[in-house]
LOLO-585503 format. One record per residue: residue in three letters; x, y, z of N, C-alpha, C in turn. Coordinates in steps of 0.02 Angstrom, whole numbers, plus 50000, padded with zeros to 5 digits. Example, Ala and Ser with C-alpha at 12.3 -4.5 7.8 and 13.67 -1.06 7.14 Angstrom:
<sites>
<site ALA,<50660,49716,50390>,<50615,49775,50390>,<50660,49835,50390>>
<site SER,<50642,49888,50354>,<50684,49947,50357>,<50645,50002,50394>>
</sites>
This chain:
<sites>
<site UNK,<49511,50687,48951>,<49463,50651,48992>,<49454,50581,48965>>
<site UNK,<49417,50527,49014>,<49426,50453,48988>,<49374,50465,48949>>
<site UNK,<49363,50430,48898>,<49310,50417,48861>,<49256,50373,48874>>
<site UNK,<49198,50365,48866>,<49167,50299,48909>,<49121,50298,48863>>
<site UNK,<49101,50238,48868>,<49051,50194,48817>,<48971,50206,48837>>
<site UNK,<48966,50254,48895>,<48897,50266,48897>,<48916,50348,48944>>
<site UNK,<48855,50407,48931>,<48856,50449,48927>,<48885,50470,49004>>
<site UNK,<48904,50547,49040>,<48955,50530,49083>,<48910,50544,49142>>
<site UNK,<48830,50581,49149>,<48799,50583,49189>,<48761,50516,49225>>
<site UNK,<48745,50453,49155>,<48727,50400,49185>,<48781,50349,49214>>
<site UNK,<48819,50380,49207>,<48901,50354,49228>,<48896,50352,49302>>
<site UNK,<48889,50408,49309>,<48893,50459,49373>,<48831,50413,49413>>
<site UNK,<48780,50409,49391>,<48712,50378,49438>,<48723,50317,49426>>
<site UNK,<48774,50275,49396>,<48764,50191,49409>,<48807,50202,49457>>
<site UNK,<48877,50253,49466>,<48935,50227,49519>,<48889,50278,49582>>
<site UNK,<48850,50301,49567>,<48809,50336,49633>,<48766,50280,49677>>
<site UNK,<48741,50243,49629>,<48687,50201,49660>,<48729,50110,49673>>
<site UNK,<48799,50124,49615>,<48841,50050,49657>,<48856,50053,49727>>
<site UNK,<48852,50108,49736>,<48889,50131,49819>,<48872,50144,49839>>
<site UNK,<48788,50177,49850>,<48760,50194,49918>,<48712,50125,49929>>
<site UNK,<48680,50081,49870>,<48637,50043,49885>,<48679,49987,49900>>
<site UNK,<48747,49959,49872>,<48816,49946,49904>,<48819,49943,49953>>
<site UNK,<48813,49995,49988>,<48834,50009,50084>,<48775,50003,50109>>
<site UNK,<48706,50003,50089>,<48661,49993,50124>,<48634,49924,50111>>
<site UNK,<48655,49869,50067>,<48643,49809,50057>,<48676,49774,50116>>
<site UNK,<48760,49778,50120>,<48796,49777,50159>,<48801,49787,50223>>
<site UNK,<48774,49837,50248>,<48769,49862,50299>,<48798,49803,50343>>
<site UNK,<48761,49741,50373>,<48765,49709,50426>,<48842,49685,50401>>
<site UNK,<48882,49701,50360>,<48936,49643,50383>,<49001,49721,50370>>
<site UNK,<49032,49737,50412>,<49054,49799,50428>,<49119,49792,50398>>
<site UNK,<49153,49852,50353>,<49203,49842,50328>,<49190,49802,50262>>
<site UNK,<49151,49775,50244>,<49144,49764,50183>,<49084,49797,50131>>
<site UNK,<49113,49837,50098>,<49082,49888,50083>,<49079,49913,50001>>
<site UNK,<49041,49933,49963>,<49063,49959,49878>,<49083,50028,49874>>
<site UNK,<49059,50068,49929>,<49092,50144,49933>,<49162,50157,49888>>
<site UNK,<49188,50116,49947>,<49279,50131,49898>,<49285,50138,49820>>
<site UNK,<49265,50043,49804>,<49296,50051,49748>,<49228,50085,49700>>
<site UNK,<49165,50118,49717>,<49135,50166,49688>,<49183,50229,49680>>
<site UNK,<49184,50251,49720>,<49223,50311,49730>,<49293,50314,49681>>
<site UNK,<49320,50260,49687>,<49389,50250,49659>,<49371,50251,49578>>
<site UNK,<49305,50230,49565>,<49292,50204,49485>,<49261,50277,49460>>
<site UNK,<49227,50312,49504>,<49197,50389,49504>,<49293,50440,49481>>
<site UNK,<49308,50438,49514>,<49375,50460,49499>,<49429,50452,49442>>
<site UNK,<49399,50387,49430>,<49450,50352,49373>,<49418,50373,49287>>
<site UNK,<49343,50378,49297>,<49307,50391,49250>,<49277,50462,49241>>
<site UNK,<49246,50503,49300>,<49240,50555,49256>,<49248,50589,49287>>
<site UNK,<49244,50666,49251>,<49273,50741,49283>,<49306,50749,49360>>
<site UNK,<49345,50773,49379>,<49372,50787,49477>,<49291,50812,49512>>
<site UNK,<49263,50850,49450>,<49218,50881,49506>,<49157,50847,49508>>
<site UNK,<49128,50811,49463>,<49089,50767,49464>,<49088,50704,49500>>
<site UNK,<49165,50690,49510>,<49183,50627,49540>,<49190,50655,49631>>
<site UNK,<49186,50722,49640>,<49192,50745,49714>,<49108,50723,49735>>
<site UNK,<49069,50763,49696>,<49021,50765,49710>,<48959,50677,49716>>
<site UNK,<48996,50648,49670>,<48953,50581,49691>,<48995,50529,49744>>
<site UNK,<49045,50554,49768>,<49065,50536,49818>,<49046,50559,49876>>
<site UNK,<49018,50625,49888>,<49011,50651,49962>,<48906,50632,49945>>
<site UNK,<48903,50615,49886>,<48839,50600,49859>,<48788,50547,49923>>
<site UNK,<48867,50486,49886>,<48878,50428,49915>,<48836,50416,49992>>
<site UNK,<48909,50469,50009>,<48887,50444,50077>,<48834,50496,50128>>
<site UNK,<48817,50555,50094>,<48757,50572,50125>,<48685,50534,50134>>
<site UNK,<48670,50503,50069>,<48626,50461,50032>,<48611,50407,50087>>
<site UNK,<48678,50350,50087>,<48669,50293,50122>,<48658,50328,50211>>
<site UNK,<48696,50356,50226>,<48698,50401,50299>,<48622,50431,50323>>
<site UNK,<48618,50447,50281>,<48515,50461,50282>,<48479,50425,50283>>
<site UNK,<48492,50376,50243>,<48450,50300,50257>,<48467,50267,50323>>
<site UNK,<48538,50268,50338>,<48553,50224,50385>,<48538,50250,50444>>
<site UNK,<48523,50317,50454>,<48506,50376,50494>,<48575,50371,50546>>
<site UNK,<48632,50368,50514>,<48724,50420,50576>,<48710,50481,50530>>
<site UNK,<48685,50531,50476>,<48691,50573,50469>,<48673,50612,50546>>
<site UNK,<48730,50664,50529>,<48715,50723,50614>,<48722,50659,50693>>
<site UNK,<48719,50609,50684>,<48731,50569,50742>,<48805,50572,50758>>
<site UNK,<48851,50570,50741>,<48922,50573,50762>,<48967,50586,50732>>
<site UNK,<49019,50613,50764>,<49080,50674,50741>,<49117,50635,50684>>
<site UNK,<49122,50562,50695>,<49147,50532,50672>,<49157,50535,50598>>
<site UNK,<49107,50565,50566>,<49075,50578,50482>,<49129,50625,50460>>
<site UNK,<49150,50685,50494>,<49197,50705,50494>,<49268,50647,50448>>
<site UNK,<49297,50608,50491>,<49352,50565,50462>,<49309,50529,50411>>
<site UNK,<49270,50492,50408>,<49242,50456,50363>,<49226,50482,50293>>
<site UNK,<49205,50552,50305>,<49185,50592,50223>,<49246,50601,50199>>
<site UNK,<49289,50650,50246>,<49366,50673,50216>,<49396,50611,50201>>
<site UNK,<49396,50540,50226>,<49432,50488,50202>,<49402,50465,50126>>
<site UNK,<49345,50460,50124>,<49354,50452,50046>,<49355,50506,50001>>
<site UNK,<49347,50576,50047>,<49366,50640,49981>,<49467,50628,49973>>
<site UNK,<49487,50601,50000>,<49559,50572,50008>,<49563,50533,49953>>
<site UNK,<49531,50484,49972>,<49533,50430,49902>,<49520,50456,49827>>
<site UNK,<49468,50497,49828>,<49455,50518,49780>,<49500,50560,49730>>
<site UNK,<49550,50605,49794>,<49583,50668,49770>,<49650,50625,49744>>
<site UNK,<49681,50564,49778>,<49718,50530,49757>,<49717,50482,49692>>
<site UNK,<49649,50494,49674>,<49635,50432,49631>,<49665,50470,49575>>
<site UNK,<49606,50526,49568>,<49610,50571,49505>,<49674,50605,49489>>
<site UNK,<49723,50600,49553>,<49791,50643,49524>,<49846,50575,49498>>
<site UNK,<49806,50514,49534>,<49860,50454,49504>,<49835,50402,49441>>
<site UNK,<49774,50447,49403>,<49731,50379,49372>,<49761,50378,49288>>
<site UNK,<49847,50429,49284>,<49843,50417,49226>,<49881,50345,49232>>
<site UNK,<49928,50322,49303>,<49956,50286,49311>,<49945,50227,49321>>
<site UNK,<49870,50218,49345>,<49833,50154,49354>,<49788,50149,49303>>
<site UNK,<49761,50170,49244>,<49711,50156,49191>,<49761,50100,49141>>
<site UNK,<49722,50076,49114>,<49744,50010,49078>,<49679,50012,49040>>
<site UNK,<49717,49949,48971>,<49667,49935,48954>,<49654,49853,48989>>
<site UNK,<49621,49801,48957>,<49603,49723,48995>,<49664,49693,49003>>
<site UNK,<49686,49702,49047>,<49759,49667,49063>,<49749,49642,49129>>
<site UNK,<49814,49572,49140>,<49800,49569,49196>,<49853,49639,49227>>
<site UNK,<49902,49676,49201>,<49933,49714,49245>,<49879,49759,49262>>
<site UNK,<49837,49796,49236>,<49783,49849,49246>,<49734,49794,49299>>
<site UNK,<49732,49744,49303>,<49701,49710,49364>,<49742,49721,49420>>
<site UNK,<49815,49710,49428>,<49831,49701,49481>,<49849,49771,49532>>
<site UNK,<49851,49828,49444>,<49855,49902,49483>,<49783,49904,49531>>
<site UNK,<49736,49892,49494>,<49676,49914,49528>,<49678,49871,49603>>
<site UNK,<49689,49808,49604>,<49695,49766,49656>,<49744,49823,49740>>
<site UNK,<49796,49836,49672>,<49845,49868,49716>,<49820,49915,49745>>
<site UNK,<49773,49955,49718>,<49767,50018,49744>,<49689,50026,49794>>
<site UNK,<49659,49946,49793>,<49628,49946,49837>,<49654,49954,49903>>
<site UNK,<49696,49889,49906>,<49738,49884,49974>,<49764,49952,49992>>
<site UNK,<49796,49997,49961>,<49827,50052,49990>,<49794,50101,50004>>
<site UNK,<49711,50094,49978>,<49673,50169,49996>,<49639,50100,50049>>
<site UNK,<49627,50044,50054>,<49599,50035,50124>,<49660,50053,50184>>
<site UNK,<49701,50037,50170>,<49767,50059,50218>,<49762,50141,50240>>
<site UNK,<49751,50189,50190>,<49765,50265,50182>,<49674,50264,50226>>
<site UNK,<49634,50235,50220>,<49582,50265,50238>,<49550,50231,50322>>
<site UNK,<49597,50194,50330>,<49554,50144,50403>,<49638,50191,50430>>
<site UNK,<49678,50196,50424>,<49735,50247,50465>,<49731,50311,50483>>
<site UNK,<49685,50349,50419>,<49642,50430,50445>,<49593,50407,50490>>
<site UNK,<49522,50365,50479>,<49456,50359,50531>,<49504,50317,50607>>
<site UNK,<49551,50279,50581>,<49566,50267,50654>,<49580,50314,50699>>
<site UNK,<49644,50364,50646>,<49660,50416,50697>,<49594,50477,50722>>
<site UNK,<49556,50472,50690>,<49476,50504,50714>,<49487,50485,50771>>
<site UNK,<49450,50401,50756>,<49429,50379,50808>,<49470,50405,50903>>
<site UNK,<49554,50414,50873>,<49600,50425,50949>,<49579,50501,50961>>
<site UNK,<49546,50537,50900>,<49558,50604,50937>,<49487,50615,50964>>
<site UNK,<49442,50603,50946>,<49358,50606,50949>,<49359,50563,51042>>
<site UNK,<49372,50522,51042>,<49348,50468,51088>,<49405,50467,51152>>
<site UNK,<49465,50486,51141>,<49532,50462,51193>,<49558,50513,51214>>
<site UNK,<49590,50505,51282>,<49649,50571,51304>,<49696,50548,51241>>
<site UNK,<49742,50595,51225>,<49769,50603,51170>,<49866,50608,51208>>
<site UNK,<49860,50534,51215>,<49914,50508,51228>,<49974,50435,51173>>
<site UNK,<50006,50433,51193>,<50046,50398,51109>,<50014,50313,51133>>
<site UNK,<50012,50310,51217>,<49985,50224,51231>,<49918,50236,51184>>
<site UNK,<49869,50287,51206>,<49797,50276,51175>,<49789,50272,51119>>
<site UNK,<49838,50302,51059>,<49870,50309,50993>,<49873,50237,50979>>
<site UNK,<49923,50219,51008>,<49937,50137,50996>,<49908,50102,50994>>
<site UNK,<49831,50104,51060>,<49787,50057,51090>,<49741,50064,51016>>
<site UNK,<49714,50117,50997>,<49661,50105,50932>,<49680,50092,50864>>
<site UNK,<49748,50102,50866>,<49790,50048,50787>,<49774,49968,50791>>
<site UNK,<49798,49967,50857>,<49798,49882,50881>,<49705,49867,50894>>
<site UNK,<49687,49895,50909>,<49609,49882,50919>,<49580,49874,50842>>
<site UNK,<49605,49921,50805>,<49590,49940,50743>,<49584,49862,50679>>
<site UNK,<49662,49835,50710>,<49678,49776,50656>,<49608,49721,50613>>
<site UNK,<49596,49704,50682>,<49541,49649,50639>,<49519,49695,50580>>
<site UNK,<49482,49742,50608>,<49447,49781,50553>,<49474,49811,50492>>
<site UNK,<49546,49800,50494>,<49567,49849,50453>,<49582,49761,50419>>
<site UNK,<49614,49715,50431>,<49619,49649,50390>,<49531,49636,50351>>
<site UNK,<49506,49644,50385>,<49429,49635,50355>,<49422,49668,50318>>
<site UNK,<49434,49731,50313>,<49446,49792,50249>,<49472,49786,50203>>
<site UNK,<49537,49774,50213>,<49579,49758,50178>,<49561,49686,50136>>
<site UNK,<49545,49625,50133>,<49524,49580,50093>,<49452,49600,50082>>
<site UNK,<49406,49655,50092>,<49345,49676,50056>,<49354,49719,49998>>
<site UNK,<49433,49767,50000>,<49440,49780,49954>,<49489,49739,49893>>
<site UNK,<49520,49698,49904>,<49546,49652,49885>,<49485,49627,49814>>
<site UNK,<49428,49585,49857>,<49376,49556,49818>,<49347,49618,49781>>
<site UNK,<49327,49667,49811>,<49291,49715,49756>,<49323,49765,49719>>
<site UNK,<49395,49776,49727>,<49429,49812,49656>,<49435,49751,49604>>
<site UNK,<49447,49694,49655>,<49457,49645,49570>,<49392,49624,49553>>
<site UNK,<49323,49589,49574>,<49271,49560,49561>,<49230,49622,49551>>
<site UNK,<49243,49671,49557>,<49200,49709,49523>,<49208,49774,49515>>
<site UNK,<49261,49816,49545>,<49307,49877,49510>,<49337,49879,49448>>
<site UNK,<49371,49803,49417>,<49399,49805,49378>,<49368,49798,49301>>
<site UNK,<49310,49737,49330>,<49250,49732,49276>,<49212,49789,49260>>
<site UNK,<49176,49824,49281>,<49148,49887,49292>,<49176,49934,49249>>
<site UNK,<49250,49942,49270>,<49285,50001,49233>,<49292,49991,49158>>
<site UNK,<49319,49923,49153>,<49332,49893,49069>,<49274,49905,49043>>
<site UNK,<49234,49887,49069>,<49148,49881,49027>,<49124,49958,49020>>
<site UNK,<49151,50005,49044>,<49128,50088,49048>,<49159,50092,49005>>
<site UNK,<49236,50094,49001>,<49296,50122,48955>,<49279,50115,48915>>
<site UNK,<49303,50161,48857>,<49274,50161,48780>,<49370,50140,48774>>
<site UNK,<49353,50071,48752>,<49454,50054,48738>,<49461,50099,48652>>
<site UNK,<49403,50123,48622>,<49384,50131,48545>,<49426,50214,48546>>
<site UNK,<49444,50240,48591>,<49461,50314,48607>,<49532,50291,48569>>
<site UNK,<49551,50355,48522>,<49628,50315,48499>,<49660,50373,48524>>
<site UNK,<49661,50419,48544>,<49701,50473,48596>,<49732,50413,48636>>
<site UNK,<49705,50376,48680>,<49715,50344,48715>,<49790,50303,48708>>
<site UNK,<49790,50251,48647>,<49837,50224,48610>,<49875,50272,48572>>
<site UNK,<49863,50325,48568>,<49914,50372,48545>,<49955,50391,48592>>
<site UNK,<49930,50427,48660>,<49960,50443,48717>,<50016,50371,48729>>
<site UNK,<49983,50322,48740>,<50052,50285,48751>,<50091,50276,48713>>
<site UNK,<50086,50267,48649>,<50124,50245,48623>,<50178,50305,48604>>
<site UNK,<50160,50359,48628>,<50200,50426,48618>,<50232,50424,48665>>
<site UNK,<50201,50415,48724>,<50272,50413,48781>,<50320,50361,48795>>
<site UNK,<50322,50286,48740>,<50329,50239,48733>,<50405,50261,48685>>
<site UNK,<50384,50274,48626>,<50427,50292,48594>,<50467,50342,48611>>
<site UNK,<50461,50395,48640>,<50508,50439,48682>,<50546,50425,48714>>
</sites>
């Protein structure tokens, strides 16, 4: 497990409260959001099951405030899209953890863009099955409808895996863990 420089439950309630008060600060400007790279940093840092749970945390929390809890089907794609992110994070985070580098910046950068990609391509396809006859034009019509939003996404996660996913994580990480530097340097030398 990562090691972290502060205990793993208050871990858990700073990336709980970056991301729901995050999405409810946010709110008015759509698609730009801290959910993700909460979720992504929940994953990267502690336990699968701890990191499930302050993710579906997440978005019950802000959803209650914002009152779409029980308002539309839609929650459906939206929860499973970041239990997606999440399940991807934790099975790929031995591959993206770093220590302060810029390469460990640009993984994280990277892997914004591809879980906004992986996650506006599941809620879109919601969106065709929830809302449309379920034809390949109507398929097409809500990808292409989809774009702005998904470019707006896409440079929101851009800015917040690097301006503040990447900071966040370094400043948690205990770099002082020497498992850590042992592990690489073991599979280094191999």
């Amino acid at each position: 497990m990562t090691k972290l420089r502060i205990p793993v439950l208050p871990t858990a309630i700073l990336l709980f409260l970056m991301g729901s008060v995050g999405r409810i600060a946010l709110h008015d400007y759509h698609n730009f959001e801290t959910v993700m790279v909460s979720v992504f940093l929940a994953s990267m840092l502690l336990p699968i099951y701890l990191s499930f749970i302050v993710t579906i945390s997440i978005m019950i929390a802000s959803d209650l405030y914002l009152g779409y809890f029980n308002s539309s089907k839609i929650l459906l794609f939206t929860y499973s899209g970041f239990m997606l992110v999440s399940f991807i994070t934790a099975k790929y985070k031995k591959a993206i953890e770093g220590k302060f580098s810029s390469g460990t910046m640009y993984k994280f950068t990277s892997s914004g863009i591809i879980f906004a990609l992986v996650y506006d391509t599941w809620t879109n396809f919601g969106v065709f099955w929830l809302s449309y006859t379920h034809t390949i034009d109507n398929l097409i019509l809500v990808y292409v409808l989809g774009i702005p939003f998904m470019i707006y996404h896409l440079l929101s996660s851009i800015v917040t895996f690097s301006l503040i996913g990447f900071p966040v994580y370094c400043s948690l990480r205990d770099y002082n863990d020497s498992s850590y530097f042992t592990e690489k340097e073991t599979k280094l030398e191999a």
